[in-house]
Structures are given as structure tokens and as C-alpha cells.
mmCIF file of the N, C-alpha and C atoms, coordinates in Angstrom:
data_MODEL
# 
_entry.id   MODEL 
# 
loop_
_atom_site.group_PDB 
_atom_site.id 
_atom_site.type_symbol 
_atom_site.label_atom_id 
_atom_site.label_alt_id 
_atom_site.label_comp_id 
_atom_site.label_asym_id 
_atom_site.label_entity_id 
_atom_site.label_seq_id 
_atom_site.pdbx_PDB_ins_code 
_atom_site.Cartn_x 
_atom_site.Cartn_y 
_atom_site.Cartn_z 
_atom_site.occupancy 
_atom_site.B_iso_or_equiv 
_atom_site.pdbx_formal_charge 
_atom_site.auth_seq_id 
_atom_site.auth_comp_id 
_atom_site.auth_asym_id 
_atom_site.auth_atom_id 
_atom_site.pdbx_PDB_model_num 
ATOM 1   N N  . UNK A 1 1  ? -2.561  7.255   29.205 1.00 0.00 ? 1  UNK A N  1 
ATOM 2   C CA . UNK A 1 1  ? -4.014  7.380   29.230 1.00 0.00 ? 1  UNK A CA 1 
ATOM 3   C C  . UNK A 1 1  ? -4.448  8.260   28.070 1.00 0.00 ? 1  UNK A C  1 
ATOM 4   N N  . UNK A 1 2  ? -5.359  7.611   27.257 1.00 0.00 ? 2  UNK A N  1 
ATOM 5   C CA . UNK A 1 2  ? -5.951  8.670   26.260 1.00 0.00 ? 2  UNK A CA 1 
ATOM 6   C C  . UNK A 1 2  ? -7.466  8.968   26.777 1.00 0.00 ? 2  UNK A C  1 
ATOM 7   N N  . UNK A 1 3  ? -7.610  10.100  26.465 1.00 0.00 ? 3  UNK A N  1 
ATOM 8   C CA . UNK A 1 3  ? -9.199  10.409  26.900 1.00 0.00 ? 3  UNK A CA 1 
ATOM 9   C C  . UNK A 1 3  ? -9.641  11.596  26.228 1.00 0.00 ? 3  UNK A C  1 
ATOM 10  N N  . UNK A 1 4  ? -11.197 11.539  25.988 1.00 0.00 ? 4  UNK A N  1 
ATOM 11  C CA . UNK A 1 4  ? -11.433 12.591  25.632 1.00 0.00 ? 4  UNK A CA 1 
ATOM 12  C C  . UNK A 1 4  ? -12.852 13.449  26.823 1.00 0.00 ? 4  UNK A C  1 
ATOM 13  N N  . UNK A 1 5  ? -13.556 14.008  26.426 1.00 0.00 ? 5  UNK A N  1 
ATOM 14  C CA . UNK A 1 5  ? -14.202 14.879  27.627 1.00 0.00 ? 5  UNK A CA 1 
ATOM 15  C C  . UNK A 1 5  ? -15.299 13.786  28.438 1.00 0.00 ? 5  UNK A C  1 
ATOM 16  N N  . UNK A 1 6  ? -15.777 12.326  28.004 1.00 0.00 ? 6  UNK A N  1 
ATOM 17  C CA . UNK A 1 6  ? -16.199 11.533  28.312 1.00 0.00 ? 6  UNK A CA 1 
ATOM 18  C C  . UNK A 1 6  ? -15.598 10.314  28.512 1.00 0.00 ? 6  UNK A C  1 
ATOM 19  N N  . UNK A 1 7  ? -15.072 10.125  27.546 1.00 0.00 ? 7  UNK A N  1 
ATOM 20  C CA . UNK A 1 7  ? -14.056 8.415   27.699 1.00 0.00 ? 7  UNK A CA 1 
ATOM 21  C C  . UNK A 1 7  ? -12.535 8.830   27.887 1.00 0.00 ? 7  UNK A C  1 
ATOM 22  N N  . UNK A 1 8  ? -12.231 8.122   28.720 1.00 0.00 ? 8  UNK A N  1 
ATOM 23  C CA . UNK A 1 8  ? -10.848 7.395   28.848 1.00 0.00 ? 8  UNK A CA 1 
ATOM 24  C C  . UNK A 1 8  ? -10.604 6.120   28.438 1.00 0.00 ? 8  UNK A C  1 
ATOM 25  N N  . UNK A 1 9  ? -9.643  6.257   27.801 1.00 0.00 ? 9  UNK A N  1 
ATOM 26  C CA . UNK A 1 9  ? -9.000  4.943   27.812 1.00 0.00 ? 9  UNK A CA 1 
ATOM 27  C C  . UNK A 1 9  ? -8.170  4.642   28.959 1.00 0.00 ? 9  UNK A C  1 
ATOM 28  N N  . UNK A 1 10 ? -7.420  3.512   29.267 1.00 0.00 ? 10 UNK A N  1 
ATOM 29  C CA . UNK A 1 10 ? -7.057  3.458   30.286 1.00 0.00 ? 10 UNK A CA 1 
ATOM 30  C C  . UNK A 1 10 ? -6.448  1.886   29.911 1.00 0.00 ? 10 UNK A C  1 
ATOM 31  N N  . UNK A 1 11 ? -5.125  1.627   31.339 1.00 0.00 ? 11 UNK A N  1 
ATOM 32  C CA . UNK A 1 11 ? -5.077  0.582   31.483 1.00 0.00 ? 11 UNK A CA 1 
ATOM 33  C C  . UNK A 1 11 ? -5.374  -0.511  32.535 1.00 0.00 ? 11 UNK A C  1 
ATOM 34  N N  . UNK A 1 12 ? -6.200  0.223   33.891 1.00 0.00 ? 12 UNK A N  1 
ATOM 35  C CA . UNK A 1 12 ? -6.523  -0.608  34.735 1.00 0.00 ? 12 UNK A CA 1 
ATOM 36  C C  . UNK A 1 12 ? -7.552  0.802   35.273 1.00 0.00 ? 12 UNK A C  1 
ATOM 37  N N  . UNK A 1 13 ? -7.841  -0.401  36.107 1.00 0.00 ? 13 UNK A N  1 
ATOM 38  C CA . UNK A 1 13 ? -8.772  0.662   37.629 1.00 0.00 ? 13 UNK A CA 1 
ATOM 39  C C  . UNK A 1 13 ? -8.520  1.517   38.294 1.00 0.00 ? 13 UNK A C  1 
ATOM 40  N N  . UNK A 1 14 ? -9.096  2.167   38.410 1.00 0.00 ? 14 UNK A N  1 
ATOM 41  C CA . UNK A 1 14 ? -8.493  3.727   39.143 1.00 0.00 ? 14 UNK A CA 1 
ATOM 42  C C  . UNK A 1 14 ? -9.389  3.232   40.564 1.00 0.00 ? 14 UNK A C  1 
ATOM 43  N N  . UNK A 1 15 ? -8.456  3.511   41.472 1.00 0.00 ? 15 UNK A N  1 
ATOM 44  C CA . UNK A 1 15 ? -9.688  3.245   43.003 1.00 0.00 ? 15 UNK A CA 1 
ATOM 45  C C  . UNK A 1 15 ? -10.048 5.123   43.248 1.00 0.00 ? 15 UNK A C  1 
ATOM 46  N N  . UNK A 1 16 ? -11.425 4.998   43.710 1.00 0.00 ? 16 UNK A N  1 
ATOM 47  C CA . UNK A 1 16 ? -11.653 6.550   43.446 1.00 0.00 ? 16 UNK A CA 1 
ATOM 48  C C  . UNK A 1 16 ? -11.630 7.166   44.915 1.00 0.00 ? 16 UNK A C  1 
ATOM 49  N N  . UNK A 1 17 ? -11.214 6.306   45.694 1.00 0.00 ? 17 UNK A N  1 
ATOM 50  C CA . UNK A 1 17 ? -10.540 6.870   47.211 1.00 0.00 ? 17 UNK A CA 1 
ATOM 51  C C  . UNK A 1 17 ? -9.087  7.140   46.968 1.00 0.00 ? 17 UNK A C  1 
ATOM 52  N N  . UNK A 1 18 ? -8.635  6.721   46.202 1.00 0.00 ? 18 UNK A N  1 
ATOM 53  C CA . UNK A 1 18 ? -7.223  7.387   46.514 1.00 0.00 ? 18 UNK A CA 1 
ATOM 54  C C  . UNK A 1 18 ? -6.593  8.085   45.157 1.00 0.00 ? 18 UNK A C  1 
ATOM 55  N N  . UNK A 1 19 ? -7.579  8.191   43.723 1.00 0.00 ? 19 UNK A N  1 
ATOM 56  C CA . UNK A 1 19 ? -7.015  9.052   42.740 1.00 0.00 ? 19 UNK A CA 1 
ATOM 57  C C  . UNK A 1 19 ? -8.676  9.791   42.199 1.00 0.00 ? 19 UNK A C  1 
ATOM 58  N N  . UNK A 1 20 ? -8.102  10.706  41.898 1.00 0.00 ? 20 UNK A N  1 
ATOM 59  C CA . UNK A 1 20 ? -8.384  11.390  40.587 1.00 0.00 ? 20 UNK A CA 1 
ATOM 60  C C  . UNK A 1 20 ? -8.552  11.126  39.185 1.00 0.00 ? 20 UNK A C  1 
ATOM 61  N N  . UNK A 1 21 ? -7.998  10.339  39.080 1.00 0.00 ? 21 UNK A N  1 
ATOM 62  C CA . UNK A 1 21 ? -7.734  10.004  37.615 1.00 0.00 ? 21 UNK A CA 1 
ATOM 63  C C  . UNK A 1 21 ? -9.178  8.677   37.354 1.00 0.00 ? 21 UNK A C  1 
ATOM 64  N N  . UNK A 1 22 ? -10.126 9.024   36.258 1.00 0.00 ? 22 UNK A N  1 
ATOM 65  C CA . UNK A 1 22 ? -9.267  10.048  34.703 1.00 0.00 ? 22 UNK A CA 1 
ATOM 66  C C  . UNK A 1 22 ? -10.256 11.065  34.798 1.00 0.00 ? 22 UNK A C  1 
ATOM 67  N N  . UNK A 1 23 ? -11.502 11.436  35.403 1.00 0.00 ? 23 UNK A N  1 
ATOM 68  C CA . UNK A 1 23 ? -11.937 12.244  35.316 1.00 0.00 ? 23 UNK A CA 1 
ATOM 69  C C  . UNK A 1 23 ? -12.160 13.283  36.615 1.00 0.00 ? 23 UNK A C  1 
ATOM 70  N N  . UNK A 1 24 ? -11.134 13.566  37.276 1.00 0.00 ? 24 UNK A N  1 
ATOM 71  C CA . UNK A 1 24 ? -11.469 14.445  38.865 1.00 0.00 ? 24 UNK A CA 1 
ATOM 72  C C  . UNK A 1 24 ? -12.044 13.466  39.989 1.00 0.00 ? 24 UNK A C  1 
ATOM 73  N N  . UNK A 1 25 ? -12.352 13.667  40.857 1.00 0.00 ? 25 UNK A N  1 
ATOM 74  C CA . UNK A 1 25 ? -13.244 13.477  41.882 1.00 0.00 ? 25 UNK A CA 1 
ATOM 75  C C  . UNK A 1 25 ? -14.217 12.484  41.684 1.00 0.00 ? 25 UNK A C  1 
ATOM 76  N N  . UNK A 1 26 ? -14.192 11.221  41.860 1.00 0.00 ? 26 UNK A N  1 
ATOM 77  C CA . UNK A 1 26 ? -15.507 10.522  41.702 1.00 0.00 ? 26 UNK A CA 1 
ATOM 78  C C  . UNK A 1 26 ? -15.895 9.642   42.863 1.00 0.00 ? 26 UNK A C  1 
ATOM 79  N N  . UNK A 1 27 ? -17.310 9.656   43.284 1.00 0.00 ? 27 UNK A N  1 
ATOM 80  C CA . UNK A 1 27 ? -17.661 8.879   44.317 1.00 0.00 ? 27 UNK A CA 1 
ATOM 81  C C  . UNK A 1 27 ? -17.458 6.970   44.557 1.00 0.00 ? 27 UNK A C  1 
ATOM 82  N N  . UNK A 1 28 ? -17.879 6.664   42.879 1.00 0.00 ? 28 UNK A N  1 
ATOM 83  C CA . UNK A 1 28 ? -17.335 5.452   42.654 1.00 0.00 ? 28 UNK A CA 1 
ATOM 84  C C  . UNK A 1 28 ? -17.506 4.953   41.950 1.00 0.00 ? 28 UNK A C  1 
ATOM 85  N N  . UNK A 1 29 ? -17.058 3.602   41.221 1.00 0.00 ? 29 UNK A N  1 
ATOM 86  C CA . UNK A 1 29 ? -16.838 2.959   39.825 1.00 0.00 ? 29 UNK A CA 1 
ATOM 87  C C  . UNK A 1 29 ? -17.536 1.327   39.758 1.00 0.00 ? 29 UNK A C  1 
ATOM 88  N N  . UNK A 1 30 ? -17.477 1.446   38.781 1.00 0.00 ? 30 UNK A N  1 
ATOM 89  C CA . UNK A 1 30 ? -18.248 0.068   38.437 1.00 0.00 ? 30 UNK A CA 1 
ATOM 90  C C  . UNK A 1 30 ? -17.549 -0.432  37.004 1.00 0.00 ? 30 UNK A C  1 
ATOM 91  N N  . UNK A 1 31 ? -16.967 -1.846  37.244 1.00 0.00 ? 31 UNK A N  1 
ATOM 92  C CA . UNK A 1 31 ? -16.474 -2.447  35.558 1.00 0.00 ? 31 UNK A CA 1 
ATOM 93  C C  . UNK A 1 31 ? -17.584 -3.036  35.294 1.00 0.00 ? 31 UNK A C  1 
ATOM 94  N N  . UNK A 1 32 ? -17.662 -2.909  33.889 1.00 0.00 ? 32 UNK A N  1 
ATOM 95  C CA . UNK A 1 32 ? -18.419 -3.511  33.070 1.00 0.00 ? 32 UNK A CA 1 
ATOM 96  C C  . UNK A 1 32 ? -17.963 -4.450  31.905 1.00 0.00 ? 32 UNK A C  1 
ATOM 97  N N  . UNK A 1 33 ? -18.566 -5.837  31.774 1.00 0.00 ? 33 UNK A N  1 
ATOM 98  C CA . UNK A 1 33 ? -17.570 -6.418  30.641 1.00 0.00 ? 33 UNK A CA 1 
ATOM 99  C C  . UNK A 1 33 ? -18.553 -6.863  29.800 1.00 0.00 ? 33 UNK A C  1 
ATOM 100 N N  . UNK A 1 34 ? -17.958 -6.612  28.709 1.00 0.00 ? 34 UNK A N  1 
ATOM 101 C CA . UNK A 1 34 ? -18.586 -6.487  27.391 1.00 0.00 ? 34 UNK A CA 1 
ATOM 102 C C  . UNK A 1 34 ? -18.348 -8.114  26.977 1.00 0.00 ? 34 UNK A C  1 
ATOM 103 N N  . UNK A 1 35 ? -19.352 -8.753  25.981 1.00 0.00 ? 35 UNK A N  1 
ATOM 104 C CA . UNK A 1 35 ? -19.157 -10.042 25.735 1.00 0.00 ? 35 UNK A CA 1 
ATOM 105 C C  . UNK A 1 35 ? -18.997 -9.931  23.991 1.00 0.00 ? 35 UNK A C  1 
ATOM 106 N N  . UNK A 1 36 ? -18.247 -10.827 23.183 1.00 0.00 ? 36 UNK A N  1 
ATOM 107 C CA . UNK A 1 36 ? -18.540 -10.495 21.813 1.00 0.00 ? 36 UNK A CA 1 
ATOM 108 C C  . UNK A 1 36 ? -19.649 -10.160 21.192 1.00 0.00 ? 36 UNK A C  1 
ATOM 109 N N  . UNK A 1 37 ? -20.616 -10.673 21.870 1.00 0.00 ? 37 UNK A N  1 
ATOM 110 C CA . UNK A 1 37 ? -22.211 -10.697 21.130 1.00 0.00 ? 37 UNK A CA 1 
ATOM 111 C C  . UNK A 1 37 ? -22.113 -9.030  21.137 1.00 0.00 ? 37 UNK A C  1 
ATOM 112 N N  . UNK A 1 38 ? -21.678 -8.113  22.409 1.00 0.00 ? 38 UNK A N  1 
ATOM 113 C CA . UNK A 1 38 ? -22.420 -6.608  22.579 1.00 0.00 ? 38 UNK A CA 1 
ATOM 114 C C  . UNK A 1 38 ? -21.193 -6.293  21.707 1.00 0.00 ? 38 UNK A C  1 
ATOM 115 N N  . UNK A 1 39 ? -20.143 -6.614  21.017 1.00 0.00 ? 39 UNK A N  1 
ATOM 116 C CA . UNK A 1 39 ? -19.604 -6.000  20.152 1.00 0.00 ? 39 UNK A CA 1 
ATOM 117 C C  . UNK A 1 39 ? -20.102 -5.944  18.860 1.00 0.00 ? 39 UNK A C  1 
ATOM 118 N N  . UNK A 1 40 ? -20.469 -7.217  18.603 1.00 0.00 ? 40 UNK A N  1 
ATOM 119 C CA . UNK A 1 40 ? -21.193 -7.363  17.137 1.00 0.00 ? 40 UNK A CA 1 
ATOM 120 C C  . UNK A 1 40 ? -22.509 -6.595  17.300 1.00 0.00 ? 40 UNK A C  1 
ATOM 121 N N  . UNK A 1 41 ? -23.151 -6.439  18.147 1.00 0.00 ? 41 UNK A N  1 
ATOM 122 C CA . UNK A 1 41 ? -24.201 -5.560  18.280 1.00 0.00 ? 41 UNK A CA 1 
ATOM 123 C C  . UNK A 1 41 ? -24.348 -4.422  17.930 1.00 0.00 ? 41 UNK A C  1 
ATOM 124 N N  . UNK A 1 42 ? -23.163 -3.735  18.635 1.00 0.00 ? 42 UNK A N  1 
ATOM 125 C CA . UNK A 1 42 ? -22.841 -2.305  18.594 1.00 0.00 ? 42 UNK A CA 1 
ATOM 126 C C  . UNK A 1 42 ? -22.147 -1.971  17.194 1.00 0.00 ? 42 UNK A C  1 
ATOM 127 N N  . UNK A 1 43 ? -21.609 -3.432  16.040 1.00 0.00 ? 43 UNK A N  1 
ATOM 128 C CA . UNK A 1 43 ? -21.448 -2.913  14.896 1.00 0.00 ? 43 UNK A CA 1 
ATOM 129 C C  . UNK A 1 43 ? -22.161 -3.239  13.915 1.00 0.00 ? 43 UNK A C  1 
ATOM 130 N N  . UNK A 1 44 ? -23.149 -3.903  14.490 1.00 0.00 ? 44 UNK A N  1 
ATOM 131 C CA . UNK A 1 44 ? -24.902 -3.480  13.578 1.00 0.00 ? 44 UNK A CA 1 
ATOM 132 C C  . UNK A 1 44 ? -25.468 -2.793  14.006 1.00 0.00 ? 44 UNK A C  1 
ATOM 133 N N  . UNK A 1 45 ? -25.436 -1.678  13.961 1.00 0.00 ? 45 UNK A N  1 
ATOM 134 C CA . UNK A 1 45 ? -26.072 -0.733  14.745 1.00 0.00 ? 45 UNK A CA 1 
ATOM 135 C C  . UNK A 1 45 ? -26.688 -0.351  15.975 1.00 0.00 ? 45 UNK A C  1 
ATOM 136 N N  . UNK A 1 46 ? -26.673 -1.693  16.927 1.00 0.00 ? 46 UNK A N  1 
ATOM 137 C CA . UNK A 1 46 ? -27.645 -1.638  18.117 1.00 0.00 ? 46 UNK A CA 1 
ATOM 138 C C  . UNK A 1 46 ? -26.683 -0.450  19.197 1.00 0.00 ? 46 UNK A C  1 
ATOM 139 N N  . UNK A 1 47 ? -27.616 0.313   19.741 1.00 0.00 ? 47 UNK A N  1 
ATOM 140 C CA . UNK A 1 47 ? -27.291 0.829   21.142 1.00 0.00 ? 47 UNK A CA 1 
ATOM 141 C C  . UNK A 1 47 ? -27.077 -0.354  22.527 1.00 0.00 ? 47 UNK A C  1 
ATOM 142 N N  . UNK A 1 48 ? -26.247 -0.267  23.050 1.00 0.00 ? 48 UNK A N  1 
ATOM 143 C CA . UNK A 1 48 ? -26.440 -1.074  24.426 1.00 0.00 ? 48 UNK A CA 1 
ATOM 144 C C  . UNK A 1 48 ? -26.341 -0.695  25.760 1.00 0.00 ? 48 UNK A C  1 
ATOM 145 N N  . UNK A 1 49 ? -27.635 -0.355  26.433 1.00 0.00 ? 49 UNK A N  1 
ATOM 146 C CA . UNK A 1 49 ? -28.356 -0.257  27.617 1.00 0.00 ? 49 UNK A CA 1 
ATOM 147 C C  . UNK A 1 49 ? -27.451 -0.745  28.676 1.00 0.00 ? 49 UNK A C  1 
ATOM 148 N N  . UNK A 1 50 ? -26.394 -0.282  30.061 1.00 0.00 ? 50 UNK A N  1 
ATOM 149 C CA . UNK A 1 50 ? -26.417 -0.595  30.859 1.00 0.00 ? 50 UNK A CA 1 
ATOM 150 C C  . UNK A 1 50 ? -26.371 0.383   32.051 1.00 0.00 ? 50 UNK A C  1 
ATOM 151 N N  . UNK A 1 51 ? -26.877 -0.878  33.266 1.00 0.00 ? 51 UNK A N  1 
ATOM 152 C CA . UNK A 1 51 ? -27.135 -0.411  34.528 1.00 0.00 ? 51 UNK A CA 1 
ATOM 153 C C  . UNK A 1 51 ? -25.739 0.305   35.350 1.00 0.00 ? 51 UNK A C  1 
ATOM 154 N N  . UNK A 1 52 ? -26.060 0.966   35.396 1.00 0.00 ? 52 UNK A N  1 
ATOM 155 C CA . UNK A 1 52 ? -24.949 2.043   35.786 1.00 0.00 ? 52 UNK A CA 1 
ATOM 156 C C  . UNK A 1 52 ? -25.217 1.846   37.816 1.00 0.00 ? 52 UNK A C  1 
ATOM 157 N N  . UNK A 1 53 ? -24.947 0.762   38.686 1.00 0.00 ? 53 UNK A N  1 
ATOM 158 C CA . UNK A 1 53 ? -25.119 0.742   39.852 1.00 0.00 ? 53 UNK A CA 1 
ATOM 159 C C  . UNK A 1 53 ? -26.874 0.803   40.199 1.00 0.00 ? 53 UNK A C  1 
ATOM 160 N N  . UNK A 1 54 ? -27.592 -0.186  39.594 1.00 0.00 ? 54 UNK A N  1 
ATOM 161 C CA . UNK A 1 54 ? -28.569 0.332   39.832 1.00 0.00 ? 54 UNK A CA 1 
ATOM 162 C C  . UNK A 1 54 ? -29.545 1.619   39.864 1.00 0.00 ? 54 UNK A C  1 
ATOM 163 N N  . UNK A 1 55 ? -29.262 2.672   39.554 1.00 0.00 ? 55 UNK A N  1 
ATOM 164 C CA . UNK A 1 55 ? -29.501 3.820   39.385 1.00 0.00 ? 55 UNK A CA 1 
ATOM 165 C C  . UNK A 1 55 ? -29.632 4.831   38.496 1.00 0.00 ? 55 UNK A C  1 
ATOM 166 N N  . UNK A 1 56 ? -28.446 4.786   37.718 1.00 0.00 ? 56 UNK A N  1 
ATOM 167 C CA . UNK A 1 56 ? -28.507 4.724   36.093 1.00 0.00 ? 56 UNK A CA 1 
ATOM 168 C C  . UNK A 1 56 ? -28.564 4.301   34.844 1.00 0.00 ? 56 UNK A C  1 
ATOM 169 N N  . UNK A 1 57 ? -28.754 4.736   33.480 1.00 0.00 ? 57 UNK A N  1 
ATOM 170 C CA . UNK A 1 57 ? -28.622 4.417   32.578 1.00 0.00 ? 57 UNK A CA 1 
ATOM 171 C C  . UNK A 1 57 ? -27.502 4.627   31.722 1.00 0.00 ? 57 UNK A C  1 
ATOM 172 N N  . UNK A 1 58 ? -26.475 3.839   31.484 1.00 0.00 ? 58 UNK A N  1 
ATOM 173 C CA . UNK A 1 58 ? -25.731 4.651   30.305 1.00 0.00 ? 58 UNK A CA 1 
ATOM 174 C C  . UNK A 1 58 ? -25.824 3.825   28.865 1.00 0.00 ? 58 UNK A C  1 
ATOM 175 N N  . UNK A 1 59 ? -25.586 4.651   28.099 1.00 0.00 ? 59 UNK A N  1 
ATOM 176 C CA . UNK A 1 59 ? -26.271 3.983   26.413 1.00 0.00 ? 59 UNK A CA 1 
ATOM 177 C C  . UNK A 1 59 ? -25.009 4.160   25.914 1.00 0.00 ? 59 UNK A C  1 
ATOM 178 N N  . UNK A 1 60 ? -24.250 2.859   25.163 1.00 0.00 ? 60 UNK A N  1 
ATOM 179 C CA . UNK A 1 60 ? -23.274 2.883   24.474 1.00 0.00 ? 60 UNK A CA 1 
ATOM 180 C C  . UNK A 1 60 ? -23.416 2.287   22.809 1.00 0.00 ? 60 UNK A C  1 
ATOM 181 N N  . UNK A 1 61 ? -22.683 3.522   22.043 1.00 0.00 ? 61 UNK A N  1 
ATOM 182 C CA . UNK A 1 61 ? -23.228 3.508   20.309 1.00 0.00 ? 61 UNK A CA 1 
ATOM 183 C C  . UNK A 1 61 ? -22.129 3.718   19.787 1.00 0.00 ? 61 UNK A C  1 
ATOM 184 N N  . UNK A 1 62 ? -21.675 2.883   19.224 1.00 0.00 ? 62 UNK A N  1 
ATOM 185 C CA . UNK A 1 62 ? -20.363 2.833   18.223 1.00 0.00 ? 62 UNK A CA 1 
ATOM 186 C C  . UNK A 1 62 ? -20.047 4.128   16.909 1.00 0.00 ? 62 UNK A C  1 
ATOM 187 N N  . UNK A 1 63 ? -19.753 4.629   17.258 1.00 0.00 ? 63 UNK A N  1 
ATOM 188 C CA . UNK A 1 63 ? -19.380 5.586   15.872 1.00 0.00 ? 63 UNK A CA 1 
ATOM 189 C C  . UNK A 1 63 ? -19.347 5.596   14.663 1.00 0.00 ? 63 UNK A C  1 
ATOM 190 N N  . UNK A 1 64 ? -20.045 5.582   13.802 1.00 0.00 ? 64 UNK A N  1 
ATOM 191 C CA . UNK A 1 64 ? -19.569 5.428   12.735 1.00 0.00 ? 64 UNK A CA 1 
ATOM 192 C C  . UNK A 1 64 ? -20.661 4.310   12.094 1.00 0.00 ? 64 UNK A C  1 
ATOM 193 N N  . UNK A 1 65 ? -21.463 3.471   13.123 1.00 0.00 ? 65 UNK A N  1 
ATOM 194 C CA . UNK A 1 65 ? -22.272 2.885   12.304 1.00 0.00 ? 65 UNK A CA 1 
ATOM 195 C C  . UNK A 1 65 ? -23.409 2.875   12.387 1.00 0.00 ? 65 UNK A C  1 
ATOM 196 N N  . UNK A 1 66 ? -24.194 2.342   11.587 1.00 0.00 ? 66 UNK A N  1 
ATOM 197 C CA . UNK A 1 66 ? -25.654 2.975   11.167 1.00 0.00 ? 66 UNK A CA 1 
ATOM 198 C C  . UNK A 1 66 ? -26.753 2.380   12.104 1.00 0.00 ? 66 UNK A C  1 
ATOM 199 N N  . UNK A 1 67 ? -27.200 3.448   12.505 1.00 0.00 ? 67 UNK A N  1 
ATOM 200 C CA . UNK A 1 67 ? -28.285 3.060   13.923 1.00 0.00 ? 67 UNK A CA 1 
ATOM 201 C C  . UNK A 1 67 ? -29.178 2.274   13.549 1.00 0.00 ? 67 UNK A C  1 
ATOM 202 N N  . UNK A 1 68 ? -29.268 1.277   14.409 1.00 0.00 ? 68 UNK A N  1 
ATOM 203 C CA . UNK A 1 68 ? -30.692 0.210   13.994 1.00 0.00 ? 68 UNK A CA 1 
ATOM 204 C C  . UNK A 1 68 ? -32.416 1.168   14.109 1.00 0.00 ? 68 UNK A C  1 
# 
């Protein structure tokens, strides 16, 4: 597992009833799958908006390239 204070990498699902891993204690998880289009997106600069369980927002922005 590589991770840093926000992302993990990882190679599968962590069920969050029976681990810890990768970040402590969590109530629960949601996969999200990315389609080529939100890759090419994210390396023209776009941010991409998703629903985090209905409830949240999380905004994902590629590093390194130039914000639309």
C-alpha cells in the first residue's frame, strides 16, 4: 500500500467493519469508477466533481496540470 496523508493507493477494498486500513476507523466506503473521458479531463485541466454518498462533495485535480 502506498499512501500519503489523503490518498492511498491500494489494491482492493478494504471492508470498514472489519479493517482499519488505509486510513483508521471509517464508517464507510464508496468505489468510484472513473471512465477515460474523466481521465482526459483531468489532463486538460478540468476538476471532477463527485458525489461522495449523497452527502458530499469531493473534487479531484490532477497535479501538475494547468487548471481550466
Amino acid at each position: 500500500m502506498n499512501s500519503d496523508e489523503y490518498i492511498a493507493i491500494v489494491d482492493d477494498i478494504f471492508d470498514t467493519e472489519a479493517s482499519e486500513k488505509p486510513f483508521g476507523k471509517r464508517w464507510a466506503s464508496q468505489l468510484i469508477t472513473l471512465k477515460p473521458q474523466h481521465l482526459i479531463a483531468l489532463q486538460q485541466g478540468n476538476l471532477l466533481a463527485l458525489d461522495d454518498q449523497g452527502e458530499y462533495v469531493v473534487y479531484l485535480k490532477l497535479e501538475g496540470a494547468n487548471h481550466v
